[in-house]
C-alpha positions in Angstrom: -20.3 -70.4 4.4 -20.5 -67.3 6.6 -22.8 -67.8 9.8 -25.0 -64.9 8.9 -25.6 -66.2 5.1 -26.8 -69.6 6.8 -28.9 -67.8 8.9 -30.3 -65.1 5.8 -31.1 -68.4 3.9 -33.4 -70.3 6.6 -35.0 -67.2 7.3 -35.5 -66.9 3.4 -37.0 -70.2 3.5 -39.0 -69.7 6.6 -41.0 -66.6 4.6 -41.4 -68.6 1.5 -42.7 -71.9 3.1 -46.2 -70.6 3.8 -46.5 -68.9 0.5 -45.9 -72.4 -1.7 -47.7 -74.2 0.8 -50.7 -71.8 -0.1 -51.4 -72.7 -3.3 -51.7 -76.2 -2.1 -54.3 -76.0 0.4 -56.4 -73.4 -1.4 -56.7 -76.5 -4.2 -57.4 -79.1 -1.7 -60.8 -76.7 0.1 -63.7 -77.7 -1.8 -65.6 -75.0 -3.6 -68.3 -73.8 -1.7 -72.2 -72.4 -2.7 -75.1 -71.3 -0.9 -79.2 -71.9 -0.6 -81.4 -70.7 1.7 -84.6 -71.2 2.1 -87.9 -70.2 4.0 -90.2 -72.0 6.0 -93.3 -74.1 3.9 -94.6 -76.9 3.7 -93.2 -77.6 0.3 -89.4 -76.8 1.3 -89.0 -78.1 4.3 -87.5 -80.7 2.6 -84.1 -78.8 2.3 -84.2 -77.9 6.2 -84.3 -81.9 6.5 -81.7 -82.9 3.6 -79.1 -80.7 5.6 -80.0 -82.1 8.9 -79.7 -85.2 7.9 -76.5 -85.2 6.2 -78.3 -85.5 2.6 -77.0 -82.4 1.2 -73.5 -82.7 2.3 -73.8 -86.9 0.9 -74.3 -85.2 -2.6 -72.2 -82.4 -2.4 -69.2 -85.0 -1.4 -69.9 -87.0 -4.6 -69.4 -83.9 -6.9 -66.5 -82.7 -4.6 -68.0 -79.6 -3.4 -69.7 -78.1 -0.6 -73.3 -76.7 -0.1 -74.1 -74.4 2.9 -77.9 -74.2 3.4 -79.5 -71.3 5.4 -83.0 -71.2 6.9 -84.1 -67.1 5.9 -87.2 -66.4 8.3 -88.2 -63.8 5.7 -89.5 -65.2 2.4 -89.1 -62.2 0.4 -86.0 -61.2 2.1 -84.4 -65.0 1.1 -85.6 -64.1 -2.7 -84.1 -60.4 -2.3 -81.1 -61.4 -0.6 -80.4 -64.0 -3.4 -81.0 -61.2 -6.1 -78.4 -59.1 -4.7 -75.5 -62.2 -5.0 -75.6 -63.4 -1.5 -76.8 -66.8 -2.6 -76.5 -68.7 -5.1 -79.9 -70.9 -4.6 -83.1 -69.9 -3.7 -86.4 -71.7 -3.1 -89.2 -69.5 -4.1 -92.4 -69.3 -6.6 -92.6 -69.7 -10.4 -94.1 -65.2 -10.0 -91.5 -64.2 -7.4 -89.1 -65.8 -9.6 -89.9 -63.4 -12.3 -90.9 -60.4 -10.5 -87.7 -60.0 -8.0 -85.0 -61.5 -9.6 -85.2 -61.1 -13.3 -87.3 -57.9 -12.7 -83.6 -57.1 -11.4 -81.8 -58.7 -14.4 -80.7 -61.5 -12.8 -80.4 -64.3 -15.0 -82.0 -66.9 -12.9 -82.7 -71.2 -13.4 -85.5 -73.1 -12.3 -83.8 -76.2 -11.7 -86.3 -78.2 -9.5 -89.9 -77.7 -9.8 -90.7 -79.4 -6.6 -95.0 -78.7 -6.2 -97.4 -76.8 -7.2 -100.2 -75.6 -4.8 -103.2 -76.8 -4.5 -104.7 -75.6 -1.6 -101.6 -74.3 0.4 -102.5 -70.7 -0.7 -106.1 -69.4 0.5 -108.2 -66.3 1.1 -109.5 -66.1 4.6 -112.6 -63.8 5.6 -113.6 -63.6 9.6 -116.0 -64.8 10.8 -118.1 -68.1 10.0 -120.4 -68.4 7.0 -118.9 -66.0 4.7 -119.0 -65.9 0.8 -116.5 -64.8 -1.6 -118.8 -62.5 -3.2 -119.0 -60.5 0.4 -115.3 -60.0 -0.1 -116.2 -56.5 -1.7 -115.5 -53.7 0.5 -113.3 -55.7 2.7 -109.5 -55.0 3.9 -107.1 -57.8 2.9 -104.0 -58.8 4.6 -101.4 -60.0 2.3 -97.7 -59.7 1.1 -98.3 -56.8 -2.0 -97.2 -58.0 -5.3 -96.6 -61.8 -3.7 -98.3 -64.6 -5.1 -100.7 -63.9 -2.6 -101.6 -60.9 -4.5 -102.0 -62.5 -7.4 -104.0 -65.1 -5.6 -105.8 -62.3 -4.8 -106.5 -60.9 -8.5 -107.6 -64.6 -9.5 -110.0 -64.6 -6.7 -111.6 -61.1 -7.7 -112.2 -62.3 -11.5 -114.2 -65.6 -9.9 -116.0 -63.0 -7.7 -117.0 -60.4 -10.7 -115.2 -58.1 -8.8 -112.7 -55.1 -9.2 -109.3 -54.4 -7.7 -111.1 -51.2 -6.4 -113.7 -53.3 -4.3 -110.9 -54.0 -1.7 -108.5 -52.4 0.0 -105.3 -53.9 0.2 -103.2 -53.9 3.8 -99.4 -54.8 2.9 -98.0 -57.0 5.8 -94.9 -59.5 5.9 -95.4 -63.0 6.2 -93.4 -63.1 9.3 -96.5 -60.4 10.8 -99.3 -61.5 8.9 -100.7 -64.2 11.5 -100.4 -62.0 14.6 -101.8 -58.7 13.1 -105.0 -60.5 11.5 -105.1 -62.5 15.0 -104.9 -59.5 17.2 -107.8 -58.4 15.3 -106.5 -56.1 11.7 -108.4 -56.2 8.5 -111.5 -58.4 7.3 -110.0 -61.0 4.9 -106.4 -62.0 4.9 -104.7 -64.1 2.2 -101.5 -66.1 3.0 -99.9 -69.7 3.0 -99.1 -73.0 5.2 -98.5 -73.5 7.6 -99.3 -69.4 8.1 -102.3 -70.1 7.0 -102.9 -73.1 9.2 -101.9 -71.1 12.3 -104.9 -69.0 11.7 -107.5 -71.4 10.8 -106.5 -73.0 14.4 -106.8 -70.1 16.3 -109.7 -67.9 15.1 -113.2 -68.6 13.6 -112.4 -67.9 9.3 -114.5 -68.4 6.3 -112.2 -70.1 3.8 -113.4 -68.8 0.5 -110.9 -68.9 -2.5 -107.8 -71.2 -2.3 -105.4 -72.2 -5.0 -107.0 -75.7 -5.7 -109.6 -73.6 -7.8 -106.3 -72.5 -10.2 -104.1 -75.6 -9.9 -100.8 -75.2 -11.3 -100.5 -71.6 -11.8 -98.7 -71.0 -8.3 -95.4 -73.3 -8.6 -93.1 -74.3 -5.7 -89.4 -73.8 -7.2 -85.5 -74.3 -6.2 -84.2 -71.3 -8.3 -80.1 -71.2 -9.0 -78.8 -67.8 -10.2 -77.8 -69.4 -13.9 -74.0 -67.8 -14.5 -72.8 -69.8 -11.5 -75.0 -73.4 -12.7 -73.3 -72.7 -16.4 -70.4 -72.3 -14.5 -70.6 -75.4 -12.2 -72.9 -77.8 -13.5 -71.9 -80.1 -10.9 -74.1 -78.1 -8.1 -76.9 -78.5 -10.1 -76.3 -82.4 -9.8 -76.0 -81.8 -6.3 -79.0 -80.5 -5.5 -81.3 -82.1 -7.7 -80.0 -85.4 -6.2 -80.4 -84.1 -2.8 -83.7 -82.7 -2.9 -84.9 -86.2 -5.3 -83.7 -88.4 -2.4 -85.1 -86.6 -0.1 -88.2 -86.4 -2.1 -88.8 -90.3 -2.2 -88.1 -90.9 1.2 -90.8 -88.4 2.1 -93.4 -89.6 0.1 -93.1 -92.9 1.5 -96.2 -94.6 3.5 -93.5 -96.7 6.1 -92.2 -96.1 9.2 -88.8 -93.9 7.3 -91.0 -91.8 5.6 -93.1 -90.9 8.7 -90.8 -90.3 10.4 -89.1 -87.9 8.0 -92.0 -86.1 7.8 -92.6 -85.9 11.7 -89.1 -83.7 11.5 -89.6 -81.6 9.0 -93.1 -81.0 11.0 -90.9 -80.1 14.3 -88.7 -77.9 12.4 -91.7 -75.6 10.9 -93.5 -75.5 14.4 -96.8 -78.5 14.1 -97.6 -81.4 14.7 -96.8 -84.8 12.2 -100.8 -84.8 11.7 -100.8 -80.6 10.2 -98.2 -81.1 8.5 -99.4 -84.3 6.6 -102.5 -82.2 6.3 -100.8 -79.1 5.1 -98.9 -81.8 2.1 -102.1 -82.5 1.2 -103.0 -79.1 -0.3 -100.1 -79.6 -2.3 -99.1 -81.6 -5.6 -95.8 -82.8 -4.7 -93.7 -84.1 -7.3 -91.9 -87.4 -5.2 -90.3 -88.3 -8.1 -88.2 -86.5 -10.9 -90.0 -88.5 -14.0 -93.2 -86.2 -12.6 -91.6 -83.3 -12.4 -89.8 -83.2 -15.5 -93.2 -83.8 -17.1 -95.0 -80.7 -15.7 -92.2 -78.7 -16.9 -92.0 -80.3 -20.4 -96.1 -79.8 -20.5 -97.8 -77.5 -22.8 -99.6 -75.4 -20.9 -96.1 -74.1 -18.5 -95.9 -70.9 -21.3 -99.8 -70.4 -21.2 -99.4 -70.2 -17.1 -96.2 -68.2 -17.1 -98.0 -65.5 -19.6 -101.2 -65.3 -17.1 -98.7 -64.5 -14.5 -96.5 -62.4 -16.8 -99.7 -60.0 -17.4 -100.1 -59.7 -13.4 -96.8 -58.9 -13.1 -96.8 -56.0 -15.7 -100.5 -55.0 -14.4 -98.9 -54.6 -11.2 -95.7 -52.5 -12.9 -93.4 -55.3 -11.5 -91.8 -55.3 -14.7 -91.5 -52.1 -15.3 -93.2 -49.0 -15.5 -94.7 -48.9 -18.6 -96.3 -52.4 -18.2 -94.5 -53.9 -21.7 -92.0 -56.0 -19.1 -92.2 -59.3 -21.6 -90.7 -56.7 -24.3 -88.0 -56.2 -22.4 -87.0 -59.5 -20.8 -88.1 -63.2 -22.1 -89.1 -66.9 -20.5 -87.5 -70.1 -21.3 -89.0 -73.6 -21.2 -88.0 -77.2 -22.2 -87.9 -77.3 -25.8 -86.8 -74.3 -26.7 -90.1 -72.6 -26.2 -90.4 -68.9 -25.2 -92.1 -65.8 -23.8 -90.7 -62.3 -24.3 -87.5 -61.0 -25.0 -85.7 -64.0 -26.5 -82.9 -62.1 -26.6 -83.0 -61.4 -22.9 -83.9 -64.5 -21.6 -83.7 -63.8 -17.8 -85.9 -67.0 -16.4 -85.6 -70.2 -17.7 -87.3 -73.6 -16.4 -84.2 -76.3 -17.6 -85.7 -79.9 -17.1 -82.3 -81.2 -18.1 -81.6 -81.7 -14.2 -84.7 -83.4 -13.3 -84.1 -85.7 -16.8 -80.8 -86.6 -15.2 -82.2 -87.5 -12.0 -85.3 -89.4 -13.7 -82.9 -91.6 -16.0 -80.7 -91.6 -12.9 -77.6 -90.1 -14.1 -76.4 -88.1 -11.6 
């Protein structure tokens, strides 16, 4: 054989090599998705699961991988995850339905890890104030959050119209400093946000969501084509956040010390941060959980916050969003649209994690 044909057929080989070997690796790199999440009481569980090698425990089992991202900016996380950039979100049961099915984005409640009960609260400055001498007042608060809705709920107790009060949109990541540094009367906002302020200036506390428990919902939201698509990030989640779950509810030395991290990582003490807990109704274990979502009254909440929402024109302009887009529930119970189902609260995950079958 000719020198130069020898030579023409390694170099052959030498360009093809890398080409079949591609194939090869590409198959052996797990598939990879993505949460993020913001900083609150209620998910600082997933800031621990990944520190602590919890996440990636699961995500091994069901041979994928699971990057988790800390977004400082709550509705930025739930904005960021509307446009595609992640694939899991952590975020309420009304920003779930206002940003991204508002959007059209077909979107899975697949842990229902709290609901508040306390952890959202209007605050008025100055000592001994009323909720009836909100009228007139100028409220901090996220516009259309839950802490507007919070808001609306806390002007029906008070016999009061929307027009009483002037609202003063801030972010969350401002909220605290402007209302410290001395803007607007009344501010309305969350832990440990709200626990900042109460530390640091003299507040009335005069409506918080303990007075309408269950109606704001602490969710783990995963956009619903890629969970169809790969069930087996579902599993890995709900197992994670579960484990994670019982270890921090625990009253021993593991659990405490669980929670003393999770307190580190959101900026308070162990002590706060058991106190901020307490103004929530954490479900520790998936049996509890799956039951709130499987209750009767999860459609009767959703369509009070369903009416906000189109009040508000989150849903649309004309105000007739639940014509145009429709709620799931365990069941086979719905709001709306059923043709258009765009949120859907699937207990199947939590049922496999309560019968433990993941």
């Amino acid at each position: 054989m000719p020198l130069r044909t020898v030579f023409a057929r390694l170099l052959l080989i030498c360009l093809l090599t890398p080409m079949l070997l591609q194939p090869a690796q590409a198959a052996s790199e797990p598939k990879t998705f993505k949460l993020c999440w913001s900083i609150f009481a209620g998910w600082m569980p997933w800031g621990y699961a990944a520190s602590e090698g919890i996440v990636k425990k699961w995500a091994d089992q069901y041979g994928i991988r699971i990057d988790v991202s800390e977004v400082p900016d709550y509705v930025g996380s739930i904005e960021q995850y509307s446009a595609g950039d992640f694939d899991a979100c952590t975020m309420t049961n009304m920003d779930a339905l206002t940003i991204p099915a508002a959007a059209g984005v077909d979107s899975t409640a697949l842990i229902i890890g709290d609901f508040s009960n306390g952890a959202d609260a209007l605050l008025l400055r100055g000592a001994g104030q009323s909720l009836r001498d909100l009228k007139g007042k100028t409220v901090l608060l996220v516009e259309n959050s839950v802490s507007h809705y919070l808001l609306s709920r806390a002007l029906e107790w008070a016999l009061l119209k929307p027009e009483d009060v002037t609202i003063q949109h801030i972010s969350d990541t401002q909220i605290a400093d402007a209302f410290l540094a001395g803007q607007g009367d009344a501010v309305i906002t969350w832990n440990p946000i709200l626990a900042k302020i109460k530390q640091q200036t003299q507040v009335s506390q005069v409506f918080t969501s303990n007075l309408i428990p269950g109606e704001i919902v602490d969710l783990t939201v995963v956009n619903s084509k890629v969970l169809a698509a790969h069930p087996e990030f579902g599993k890995a989640l709900t197992g994670a956040w579960f484990e994670t779950q019982r270890l921090m509810g625990m009253p021993t030395a593991a659990g405490r010390a669980a929670r003393a991290k999770m307190a580190s990582a959101a900026g308070t003490t162990a002590e706060d941060f058991d106190v901020q807990l307490n103004t929530l109704r954490s479900f520790y274990s998936p049996r509890y959980a799956l039951a709130f979502a499987q209750a009767n009254k999860m459609p009767q909440l959703m369509q009070r916050v369903a009416a906000f929402a189109d009040q508000q024109q989150l849903l649309g302009n004309d105000g007739r969003g639940l014509e145009k887009l429709g709620i799931s529930f365990s069941g086979e119970r719905s709001l709306g649209n059923a043709d258009n189902i765009l949120l859907r609260f699937d207990g199947s995950y939590m049922q496999m994690a309560a019968e433990k079958q993941l």
